[in-house]
Rosetta silent file (secondary structure, phi, psi, omega in degrees, C-alpha in Angstrom):
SEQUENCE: XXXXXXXXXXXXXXXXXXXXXXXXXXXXXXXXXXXXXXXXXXXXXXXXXXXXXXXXXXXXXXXXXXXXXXXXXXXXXXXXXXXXXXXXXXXXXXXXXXXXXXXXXXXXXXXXXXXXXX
SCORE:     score description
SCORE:     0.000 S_00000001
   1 L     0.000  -50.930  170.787   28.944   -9.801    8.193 S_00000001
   2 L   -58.819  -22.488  177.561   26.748   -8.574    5.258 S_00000001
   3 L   -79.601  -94.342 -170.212   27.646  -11.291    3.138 S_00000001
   4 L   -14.524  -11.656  168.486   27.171  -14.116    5.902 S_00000001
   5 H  -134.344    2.862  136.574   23.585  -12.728    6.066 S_00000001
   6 H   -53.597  -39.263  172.610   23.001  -12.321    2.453 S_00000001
   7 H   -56.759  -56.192  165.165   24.093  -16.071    2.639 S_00000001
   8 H   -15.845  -67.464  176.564   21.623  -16.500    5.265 S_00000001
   9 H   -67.359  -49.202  145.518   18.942  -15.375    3.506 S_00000001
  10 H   -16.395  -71.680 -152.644   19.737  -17.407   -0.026 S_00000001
  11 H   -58.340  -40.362  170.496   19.508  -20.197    2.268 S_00000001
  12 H   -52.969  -61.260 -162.416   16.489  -19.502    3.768 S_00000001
  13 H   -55.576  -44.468  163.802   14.683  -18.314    0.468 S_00000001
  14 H   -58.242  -52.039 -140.329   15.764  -22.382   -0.671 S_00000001
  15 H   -90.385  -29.465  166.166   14.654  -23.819    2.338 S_00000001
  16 H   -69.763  -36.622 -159.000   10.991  -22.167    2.194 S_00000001
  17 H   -72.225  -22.583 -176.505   11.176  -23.023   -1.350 S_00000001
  18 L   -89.700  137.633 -156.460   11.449  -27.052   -0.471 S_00000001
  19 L  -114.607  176.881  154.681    8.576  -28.542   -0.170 S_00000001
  20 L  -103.399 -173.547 -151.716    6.873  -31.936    0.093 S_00000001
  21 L   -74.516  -45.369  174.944    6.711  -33.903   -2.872 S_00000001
  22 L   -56.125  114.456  149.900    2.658  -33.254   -3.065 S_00000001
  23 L   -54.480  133.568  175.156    2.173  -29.358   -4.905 S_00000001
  24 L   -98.423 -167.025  155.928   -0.722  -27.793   -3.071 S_00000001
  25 L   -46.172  -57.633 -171.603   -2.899  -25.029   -5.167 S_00000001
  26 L  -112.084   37.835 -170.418   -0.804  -22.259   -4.731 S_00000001
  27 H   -69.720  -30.197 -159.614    2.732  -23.994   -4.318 S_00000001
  28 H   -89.899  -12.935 -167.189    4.384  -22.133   -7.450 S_00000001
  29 H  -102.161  -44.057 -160.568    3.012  -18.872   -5.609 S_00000001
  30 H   -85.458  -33.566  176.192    3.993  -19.582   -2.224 S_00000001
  31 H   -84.728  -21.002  168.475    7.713  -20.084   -3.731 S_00000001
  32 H   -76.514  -32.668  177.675    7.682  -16.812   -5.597 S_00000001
  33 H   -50.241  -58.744 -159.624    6.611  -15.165   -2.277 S_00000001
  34 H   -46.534  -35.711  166.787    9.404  -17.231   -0.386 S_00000001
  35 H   -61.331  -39.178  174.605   12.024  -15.028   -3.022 S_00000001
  36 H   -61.031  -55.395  179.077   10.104  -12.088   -2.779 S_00000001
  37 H   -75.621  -51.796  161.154   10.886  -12.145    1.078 S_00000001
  38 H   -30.500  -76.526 -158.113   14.838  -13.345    0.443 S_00000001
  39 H   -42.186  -70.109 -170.783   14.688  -10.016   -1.268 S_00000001
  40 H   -41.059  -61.848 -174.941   13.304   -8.126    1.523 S_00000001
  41 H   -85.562    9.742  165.619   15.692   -9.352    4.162 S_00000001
  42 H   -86.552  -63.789  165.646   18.856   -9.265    1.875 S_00000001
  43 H   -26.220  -56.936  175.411   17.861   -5.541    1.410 S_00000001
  44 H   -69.406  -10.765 -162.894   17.409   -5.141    5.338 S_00000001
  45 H  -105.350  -42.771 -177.157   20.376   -7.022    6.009 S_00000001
  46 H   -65.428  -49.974 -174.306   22.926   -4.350    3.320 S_00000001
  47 L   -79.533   13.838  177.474   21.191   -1.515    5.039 S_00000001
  48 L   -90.509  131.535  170.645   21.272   -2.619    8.405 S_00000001
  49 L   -30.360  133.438  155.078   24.437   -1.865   11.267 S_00000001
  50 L   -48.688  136.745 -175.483   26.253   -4.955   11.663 S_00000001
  51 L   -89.038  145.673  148.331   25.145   -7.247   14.562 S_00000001
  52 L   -63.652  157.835 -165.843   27.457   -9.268   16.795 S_00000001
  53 L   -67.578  135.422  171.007   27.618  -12.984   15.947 S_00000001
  54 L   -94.083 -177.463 -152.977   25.279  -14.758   18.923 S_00000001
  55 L   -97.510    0.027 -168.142   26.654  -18.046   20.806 S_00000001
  56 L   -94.260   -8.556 -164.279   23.360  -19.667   18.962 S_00000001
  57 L   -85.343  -45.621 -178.679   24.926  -18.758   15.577 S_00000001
  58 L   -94.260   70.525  167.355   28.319  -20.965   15.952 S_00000001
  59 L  -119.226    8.976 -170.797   25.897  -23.821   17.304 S_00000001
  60 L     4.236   78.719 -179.455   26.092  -24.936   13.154 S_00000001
  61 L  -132.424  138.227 -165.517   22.244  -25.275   12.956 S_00000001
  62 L   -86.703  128.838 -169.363   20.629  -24.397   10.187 S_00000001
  63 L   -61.613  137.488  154.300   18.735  -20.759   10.034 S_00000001
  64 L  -101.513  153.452 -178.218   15.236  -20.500    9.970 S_00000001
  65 H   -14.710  -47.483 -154.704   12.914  -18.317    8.659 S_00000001
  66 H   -74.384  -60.227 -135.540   11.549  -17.096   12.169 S_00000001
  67 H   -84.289    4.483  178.068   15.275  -17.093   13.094 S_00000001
  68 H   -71.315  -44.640 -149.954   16.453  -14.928    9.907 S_00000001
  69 H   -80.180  -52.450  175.897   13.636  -12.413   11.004 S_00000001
  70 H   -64.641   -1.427  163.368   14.279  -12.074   14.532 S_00000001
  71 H   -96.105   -1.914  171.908   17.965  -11.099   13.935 S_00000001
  72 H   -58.913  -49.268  174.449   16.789   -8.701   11.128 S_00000001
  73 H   -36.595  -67.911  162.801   14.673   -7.586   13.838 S_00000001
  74 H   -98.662   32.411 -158.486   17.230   -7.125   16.131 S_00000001
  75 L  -111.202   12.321  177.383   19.759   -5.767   14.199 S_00000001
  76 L    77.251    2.936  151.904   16.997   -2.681   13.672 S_00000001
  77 L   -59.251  -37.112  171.350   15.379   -3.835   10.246 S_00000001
  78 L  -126.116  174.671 -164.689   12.588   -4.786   10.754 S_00000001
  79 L   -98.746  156.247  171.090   10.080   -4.040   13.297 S_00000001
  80 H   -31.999  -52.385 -167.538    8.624   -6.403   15.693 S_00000001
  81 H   -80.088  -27.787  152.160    4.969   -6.234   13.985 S_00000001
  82 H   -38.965  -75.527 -172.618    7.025   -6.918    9.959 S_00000001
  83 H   -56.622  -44.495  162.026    8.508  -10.116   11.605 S_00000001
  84 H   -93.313   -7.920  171.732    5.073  -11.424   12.729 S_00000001
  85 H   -66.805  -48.873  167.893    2.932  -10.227   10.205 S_00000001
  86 H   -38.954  -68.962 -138.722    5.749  -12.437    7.580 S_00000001
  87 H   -74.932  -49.619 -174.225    5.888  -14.997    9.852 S_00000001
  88 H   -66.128  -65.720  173.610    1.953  -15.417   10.177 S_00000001
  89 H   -53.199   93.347   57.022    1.072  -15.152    6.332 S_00000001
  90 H  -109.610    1.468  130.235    3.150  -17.239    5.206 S_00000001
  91 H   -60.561  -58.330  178.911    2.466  -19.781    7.564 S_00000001
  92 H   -55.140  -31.209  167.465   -1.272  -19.213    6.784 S_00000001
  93 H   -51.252  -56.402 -158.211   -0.094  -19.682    3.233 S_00000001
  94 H   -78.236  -76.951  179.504    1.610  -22.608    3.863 S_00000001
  95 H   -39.399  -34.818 -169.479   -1.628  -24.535    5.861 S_00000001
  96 H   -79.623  -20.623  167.843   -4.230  -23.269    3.143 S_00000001
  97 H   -62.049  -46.967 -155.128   -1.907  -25.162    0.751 S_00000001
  98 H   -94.633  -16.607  156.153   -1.353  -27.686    2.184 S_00000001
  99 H   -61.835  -21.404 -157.014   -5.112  -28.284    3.095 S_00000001
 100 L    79.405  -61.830 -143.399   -6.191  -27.644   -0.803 S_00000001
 101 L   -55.316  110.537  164.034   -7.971  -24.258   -0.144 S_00000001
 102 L   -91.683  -34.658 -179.277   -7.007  -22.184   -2.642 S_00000001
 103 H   -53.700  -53.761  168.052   -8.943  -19.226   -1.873 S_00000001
 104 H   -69.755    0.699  162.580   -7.324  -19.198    1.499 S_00000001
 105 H   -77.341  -49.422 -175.714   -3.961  -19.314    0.158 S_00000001
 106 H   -77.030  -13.081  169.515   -4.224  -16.973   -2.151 S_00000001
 107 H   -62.100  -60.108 -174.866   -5.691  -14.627    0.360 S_00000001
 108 H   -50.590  -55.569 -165.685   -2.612  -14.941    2.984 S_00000001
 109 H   -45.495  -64.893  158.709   -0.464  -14.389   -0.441 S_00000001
 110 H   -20.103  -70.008  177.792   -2.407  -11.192   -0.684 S_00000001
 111 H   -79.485   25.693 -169.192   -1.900   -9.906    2.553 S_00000001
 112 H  -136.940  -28.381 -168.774    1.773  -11.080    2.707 S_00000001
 113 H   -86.598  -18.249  177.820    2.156   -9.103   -0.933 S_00000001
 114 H   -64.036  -82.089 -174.543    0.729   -6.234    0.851 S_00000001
 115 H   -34.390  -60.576 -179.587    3.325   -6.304    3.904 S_00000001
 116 H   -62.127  -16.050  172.629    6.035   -6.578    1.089 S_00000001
 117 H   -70.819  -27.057 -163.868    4.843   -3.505   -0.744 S_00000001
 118 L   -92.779    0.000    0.000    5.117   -1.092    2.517 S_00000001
């Protein structure tokens, strides 16, 4: 089970990492983050109880971010307020990018570097 969500989580950390072809400001930053967070949930996912498999997981769809976090979440790793605090900065990351603002990008990055520190 821990590998299959170590796997998870590779997959994930590539899938934030793909991009569109256009590099925002902060693109190369926003992709170091996306790894930085792979870390985080490979870490919650060795110390976490195993979960049972859900009926959405052998649906062969590919995991997303959100859907990595809610089962960290409910497998007791992370807390409700971890999983949307993630989810919003690095979405906010993602728009200020993709807009050109680099200040706001680099801000979200900030508070998202923050989250990963606690």
């Amino acid at each position: 089970m821990i590998v299959r969500q170590a796997a998870a989580a590779a997959g994930m950390a590539l899938t934030l990492g793909a991009g569109s072809a256009h590099a925002g400001p902060c693109t190369d930053r926003i992709y170091q983050t996306n790894l930085d967070v792979a870390k985080l949930l490979n870490s919650a996912a060795a110390q976490a109880r195993p979960a049972r498999q859900s009926t959405f997981a052998t649906m062969h769809r590919q995991p997303t971010p959100g859907s990595i976090a809610t089962a960290e979440q409910q497998a007791g790793s992370l807390t409700d307020d971890e999983v949307q605090a993630i989810t919003e900065a690095m979405d906010e990351a993602r728009r200020a990018d993709e807009a050109g603002d680099q200040d706001g990008c680099e801000k979200a990055l900030s508070d998202m570097d923050r989250l990963l520190k606690n």
